[in-house]
N, CA, C and O atoms as CSV, one atom per row, in Angstrom:
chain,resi,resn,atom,element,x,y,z
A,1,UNK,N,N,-56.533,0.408,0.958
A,1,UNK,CA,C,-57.784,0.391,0.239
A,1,UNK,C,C,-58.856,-0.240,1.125
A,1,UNK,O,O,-58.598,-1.388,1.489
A,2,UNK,N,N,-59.916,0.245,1.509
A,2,UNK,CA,C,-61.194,-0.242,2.078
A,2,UNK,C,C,-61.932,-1.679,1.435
A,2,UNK,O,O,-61.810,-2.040,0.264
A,3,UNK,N,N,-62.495,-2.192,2.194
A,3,UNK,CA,C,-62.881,-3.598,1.902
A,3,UNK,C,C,-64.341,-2.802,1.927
A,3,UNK,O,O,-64.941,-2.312,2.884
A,4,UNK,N,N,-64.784,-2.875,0.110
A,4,UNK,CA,C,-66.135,-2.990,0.066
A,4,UNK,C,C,-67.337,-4.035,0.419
A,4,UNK,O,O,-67.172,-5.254,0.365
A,5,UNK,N,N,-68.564,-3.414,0.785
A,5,UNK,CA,C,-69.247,-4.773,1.461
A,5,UNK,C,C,-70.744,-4.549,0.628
A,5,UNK,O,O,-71.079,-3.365,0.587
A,6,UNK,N,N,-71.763,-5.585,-0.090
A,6,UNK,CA,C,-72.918,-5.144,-0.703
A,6,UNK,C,C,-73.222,-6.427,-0.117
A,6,UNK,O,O,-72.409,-7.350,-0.143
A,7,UNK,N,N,-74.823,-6.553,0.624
A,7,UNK,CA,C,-75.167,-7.707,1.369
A,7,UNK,C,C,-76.433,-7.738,0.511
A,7,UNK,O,O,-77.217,-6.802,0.353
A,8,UNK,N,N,-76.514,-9.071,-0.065
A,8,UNK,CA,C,-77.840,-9.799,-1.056
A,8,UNK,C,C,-78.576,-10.767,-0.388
A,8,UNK,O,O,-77.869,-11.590,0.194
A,9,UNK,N,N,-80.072,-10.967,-0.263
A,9,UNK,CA,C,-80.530,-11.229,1.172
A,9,UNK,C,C,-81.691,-12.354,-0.042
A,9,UNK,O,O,-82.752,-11.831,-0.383
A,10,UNK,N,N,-81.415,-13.599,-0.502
A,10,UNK,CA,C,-82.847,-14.090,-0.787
A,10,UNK,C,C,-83.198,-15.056,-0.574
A,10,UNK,O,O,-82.373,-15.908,-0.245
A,11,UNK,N,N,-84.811,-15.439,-0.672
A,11,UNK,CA,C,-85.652,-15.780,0.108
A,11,UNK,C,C,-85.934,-17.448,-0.737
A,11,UNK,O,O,-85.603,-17.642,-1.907
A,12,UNK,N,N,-86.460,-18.290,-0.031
A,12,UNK,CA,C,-86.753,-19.319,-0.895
A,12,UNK,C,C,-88.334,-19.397,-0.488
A,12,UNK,O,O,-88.879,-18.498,0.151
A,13,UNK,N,N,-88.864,-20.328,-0.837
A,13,UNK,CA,C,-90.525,-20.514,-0.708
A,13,UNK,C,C,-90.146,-20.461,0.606
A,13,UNK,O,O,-90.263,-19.254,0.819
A,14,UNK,N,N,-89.693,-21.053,1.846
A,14,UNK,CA,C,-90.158,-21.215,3.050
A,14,UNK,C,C,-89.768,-19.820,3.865
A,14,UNK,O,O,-89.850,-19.889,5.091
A,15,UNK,N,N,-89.391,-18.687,3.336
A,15,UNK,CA,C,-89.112,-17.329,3.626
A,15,UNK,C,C,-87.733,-17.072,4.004
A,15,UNK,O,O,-87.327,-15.910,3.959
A,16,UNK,N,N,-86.987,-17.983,4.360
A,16,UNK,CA,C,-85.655,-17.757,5.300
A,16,UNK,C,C,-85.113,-17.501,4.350
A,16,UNK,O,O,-85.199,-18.002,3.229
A,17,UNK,N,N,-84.097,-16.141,4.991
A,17,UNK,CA,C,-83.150,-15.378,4.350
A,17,UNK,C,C,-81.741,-16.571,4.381
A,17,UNK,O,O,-81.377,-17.558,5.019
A,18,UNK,N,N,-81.158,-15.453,2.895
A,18,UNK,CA,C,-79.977,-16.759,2.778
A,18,UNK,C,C,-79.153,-15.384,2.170
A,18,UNK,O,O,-79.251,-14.948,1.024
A,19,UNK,N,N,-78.497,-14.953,3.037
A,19,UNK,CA,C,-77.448,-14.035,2.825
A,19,UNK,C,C,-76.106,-13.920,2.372
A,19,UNK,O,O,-75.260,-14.361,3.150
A,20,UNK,N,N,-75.625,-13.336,1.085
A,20,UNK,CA,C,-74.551,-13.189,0.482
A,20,UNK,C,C,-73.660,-11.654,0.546
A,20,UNK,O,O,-73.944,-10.569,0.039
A,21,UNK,N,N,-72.738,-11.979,1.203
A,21,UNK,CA,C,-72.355,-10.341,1.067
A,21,UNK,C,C,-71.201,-10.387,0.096
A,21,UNK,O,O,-70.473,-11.356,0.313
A,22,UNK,N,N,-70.770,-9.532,-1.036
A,22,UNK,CA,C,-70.081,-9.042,-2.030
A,22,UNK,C,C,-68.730,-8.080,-1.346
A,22,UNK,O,O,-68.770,-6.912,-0.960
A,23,UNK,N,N,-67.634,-8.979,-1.360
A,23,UNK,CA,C,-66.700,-8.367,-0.573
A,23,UNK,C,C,-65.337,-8.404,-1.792
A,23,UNK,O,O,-64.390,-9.167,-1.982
A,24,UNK,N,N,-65.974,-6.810,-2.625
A,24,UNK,CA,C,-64.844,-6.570,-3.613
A,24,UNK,C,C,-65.181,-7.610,-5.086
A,24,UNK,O,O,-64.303,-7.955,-5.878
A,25,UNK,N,N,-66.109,-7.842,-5.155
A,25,UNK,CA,C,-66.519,-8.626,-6.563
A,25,UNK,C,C,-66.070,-10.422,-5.870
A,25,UNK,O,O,-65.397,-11.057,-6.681
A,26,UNK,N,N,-66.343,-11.091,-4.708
A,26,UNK,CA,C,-66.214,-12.154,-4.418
A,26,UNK,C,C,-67.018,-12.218,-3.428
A,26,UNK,O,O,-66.612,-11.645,-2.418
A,27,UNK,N,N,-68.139,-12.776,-3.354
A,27,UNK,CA,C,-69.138,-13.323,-3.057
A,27,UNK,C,C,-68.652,-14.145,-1.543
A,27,UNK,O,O,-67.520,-14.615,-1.663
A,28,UNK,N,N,-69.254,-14.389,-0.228
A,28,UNK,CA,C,-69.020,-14.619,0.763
A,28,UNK,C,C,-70.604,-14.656,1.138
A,28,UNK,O,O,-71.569,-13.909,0.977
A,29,UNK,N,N,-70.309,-16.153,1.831
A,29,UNK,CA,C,-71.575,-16.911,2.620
A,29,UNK,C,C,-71.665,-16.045,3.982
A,29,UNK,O,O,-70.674,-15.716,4.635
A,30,UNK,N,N,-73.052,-15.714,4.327
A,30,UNK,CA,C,-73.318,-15.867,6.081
A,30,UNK,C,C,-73.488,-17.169,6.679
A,30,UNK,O,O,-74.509,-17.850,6.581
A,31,UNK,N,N,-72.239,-17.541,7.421
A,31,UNK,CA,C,-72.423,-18.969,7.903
A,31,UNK,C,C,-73.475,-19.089,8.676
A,31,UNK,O,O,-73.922,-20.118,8.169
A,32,UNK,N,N,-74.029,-18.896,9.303
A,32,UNK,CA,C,-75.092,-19.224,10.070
A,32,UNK,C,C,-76.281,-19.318,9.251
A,32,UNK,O,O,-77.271,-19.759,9.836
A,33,UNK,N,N,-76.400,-19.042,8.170
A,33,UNK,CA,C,-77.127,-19.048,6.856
A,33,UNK,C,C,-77.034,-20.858,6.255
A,33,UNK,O,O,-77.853,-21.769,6.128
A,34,UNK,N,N,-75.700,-20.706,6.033
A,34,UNK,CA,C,-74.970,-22.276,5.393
A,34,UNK,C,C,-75.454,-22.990,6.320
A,34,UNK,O,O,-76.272,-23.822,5.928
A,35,UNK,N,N,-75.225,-22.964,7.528
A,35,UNK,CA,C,-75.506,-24.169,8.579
A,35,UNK,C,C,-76.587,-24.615,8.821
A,35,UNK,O,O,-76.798,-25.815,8.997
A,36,UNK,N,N,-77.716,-23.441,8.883
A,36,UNK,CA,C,-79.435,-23.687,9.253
A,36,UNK,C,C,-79.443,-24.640,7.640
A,36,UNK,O,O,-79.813,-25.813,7.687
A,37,UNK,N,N,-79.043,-24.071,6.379
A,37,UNK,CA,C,-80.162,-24.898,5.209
A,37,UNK,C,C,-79.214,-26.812,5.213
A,37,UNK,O,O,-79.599,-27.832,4.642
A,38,UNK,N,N,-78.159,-26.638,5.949
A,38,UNK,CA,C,-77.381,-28.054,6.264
A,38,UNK,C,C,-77.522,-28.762,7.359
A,38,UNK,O,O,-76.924,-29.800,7.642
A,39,UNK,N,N,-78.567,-28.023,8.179
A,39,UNK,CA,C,-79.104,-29.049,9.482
A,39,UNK,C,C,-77.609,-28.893,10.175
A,39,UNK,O,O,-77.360,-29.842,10.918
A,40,UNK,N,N,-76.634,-27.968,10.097
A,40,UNK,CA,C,-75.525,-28.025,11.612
A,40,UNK,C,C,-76.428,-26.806,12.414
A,40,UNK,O,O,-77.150,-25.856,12.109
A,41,UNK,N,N,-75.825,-27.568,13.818
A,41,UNK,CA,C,-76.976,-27.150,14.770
A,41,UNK,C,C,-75.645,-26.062,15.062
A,41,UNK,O,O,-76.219,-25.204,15.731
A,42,UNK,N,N,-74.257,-25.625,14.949
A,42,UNK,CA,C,-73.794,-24.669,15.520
A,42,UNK,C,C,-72.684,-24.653,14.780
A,42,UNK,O,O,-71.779,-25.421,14.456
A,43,UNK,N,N,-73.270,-22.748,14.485
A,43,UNK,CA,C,-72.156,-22.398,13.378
A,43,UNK,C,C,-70.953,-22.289,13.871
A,43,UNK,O,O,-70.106,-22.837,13.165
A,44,UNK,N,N,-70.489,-21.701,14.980
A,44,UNK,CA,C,-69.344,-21.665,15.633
A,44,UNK,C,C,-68.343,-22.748,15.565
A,44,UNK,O,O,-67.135,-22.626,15.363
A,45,UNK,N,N,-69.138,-24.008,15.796
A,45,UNK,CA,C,-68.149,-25.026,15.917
A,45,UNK,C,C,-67.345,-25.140,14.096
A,45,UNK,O,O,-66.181,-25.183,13.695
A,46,UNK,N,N,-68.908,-25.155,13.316
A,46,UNK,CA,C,-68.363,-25.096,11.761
A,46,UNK,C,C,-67.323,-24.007,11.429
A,46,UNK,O,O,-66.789,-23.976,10.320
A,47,UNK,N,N,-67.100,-23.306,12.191
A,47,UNK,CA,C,-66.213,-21.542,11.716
A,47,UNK,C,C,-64.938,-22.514,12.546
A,47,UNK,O,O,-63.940,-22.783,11.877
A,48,UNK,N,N,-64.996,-22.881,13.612
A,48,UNK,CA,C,-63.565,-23.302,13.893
A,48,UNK,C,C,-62.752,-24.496,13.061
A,48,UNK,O,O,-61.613,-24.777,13.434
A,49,UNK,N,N,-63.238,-25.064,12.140
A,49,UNK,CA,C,-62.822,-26.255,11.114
A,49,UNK,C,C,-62.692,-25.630,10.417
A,49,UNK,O,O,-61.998,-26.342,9.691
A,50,UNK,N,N,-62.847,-23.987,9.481
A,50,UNK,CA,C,-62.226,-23.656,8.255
A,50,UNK,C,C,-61.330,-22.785,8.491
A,50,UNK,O,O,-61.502,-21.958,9.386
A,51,UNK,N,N,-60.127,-22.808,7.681
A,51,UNK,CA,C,-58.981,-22.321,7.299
A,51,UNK,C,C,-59.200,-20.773,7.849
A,51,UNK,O,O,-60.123,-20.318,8.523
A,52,UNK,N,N,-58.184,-20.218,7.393
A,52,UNK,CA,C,-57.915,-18.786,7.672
A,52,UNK,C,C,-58.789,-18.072,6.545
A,52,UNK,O,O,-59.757,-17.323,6.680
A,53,UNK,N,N,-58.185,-18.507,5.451
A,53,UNK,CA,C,-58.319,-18.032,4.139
A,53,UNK,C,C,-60.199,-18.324,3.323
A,53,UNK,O,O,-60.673,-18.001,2.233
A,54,UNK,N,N,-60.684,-18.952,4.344
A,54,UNK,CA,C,-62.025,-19.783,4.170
A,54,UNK,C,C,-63.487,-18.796,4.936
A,54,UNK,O,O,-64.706,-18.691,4.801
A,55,UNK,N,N,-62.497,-18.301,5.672
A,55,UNK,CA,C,-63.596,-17.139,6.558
A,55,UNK,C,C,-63.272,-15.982,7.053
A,55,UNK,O,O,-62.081,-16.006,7.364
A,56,UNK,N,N,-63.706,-15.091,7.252
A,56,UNK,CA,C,-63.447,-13.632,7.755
A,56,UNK,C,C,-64.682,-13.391,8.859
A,56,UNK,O,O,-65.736,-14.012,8.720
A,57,UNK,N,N,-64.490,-12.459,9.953
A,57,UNK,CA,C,-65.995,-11.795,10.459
A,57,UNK,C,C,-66.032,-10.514,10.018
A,57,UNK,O,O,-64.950,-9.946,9.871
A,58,UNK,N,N,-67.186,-9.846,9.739
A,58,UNK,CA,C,-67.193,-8.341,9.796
A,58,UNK,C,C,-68.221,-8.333,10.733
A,58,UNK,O,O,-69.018,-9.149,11.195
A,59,UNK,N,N,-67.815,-6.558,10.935
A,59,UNK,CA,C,-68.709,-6.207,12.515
A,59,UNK,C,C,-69.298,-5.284,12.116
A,59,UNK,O,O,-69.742,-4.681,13.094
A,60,UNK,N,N,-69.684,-4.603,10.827
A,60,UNK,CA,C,-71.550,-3.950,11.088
A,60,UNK,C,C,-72.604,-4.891,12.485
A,60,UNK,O,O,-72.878,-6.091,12.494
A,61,UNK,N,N,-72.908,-4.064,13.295
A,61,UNK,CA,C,-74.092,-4.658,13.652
A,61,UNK,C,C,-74.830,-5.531,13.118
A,61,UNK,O,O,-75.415,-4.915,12.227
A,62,UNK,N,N,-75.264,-6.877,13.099
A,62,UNK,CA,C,-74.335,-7.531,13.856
A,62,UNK,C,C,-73.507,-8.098,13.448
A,62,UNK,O,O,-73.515,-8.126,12.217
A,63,UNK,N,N,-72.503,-8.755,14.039
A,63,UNK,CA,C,-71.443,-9.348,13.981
A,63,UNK,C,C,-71.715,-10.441,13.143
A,63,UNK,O,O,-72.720,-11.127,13.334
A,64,UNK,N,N,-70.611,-10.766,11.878
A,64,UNK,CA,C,-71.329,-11.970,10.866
A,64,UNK,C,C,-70.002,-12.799,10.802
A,64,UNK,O,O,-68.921,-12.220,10.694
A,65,UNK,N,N,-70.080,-13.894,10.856
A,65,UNK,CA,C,-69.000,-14.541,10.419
A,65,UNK,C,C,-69.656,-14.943,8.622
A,65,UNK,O,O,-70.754,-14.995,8.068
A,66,UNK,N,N,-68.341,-15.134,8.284
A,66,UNK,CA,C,-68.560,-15.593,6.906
A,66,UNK,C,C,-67.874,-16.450,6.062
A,66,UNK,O,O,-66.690,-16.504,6.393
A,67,UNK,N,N,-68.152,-17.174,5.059
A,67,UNK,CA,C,-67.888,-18.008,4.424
A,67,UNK,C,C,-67.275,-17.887,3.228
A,67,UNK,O,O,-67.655,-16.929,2.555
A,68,UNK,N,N,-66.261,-18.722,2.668
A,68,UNK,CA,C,-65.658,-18.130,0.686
A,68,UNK,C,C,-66.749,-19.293,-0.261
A,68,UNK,O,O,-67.345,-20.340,-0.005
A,69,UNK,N,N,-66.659,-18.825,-0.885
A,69,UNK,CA,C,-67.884,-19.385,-2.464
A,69,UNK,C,C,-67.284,-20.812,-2.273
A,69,UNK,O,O,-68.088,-21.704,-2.000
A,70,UNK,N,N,-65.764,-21.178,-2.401
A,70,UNK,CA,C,-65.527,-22.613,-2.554
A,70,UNK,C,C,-65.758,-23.906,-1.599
A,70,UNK,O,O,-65.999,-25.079,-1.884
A,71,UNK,N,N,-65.569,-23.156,-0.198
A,71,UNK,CA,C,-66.241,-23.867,1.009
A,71,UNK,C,C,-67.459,-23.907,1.169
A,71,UNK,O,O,-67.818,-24.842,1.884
A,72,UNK,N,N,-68.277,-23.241,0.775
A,72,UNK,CA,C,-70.011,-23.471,0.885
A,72,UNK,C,C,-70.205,-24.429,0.233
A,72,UNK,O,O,-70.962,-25.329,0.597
A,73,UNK,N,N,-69.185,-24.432,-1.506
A,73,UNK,CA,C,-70.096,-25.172,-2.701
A,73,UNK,C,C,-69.564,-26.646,-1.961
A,73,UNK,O,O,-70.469,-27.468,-1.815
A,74,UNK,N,N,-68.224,-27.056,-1.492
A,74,UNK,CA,C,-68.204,-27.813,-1.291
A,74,UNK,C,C,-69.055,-28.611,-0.258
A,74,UNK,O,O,-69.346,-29.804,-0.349
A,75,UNK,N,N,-69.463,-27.609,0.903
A,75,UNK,CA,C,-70.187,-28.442,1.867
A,75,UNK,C,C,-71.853,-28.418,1.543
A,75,UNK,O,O,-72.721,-28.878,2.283
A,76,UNK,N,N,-72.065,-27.739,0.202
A,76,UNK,CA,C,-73.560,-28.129,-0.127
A,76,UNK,C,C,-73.410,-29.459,-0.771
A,76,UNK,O,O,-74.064,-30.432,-0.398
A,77,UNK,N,N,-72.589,-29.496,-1.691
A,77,UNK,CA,C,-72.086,-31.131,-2.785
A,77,UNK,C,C,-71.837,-32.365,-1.702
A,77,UNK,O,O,-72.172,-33.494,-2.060
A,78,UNK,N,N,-71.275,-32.183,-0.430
A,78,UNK,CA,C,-70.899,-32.799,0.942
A,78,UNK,C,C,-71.878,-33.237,1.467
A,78,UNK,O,O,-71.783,-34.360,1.962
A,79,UNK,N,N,-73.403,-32.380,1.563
A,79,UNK,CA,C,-74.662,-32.493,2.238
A,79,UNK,C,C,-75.468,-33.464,1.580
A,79,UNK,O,O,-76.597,-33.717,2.001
């Protein structure tokens, strides 16, 4: 079965996109998204501290790493 993908893109007053992509009715962070509104200066290093099960990349142009709903909420409640 194919891994569906629907990417939700919104904006807050200061314009920056804050991207959610819908992978099968479960919601997934663009880390590099999470990191800019948490002041980490590099998402990469943040992608190598979560689990297996915590992140995936997909490769539409461009290349996204991504985040699960429970690791974001926790590192916004963390921030």
């Amino acid at each position: 079965m194919a891994i569906q993908h629907a990417l939700q893109v919104f904006e807050y007053e200061d314009k920056r996109p804050f991207r959610i992509i819908d992978r099968n009715g479960e919601p997934w962070f663009v880390l590099v998204d999470v990191c800019r509104e948490l002041d980490i200066g590099n998402p990469s290093q943040a992608a190598i501290g979560l689990d297996d099960d915590e992140k995936t990349t997909i490769v539409p142009p461009p290349e996204m790493t991504l985040s699960t709903r429970p690791w974001t909420h926790n590192a916004l409640v963390a921030a």
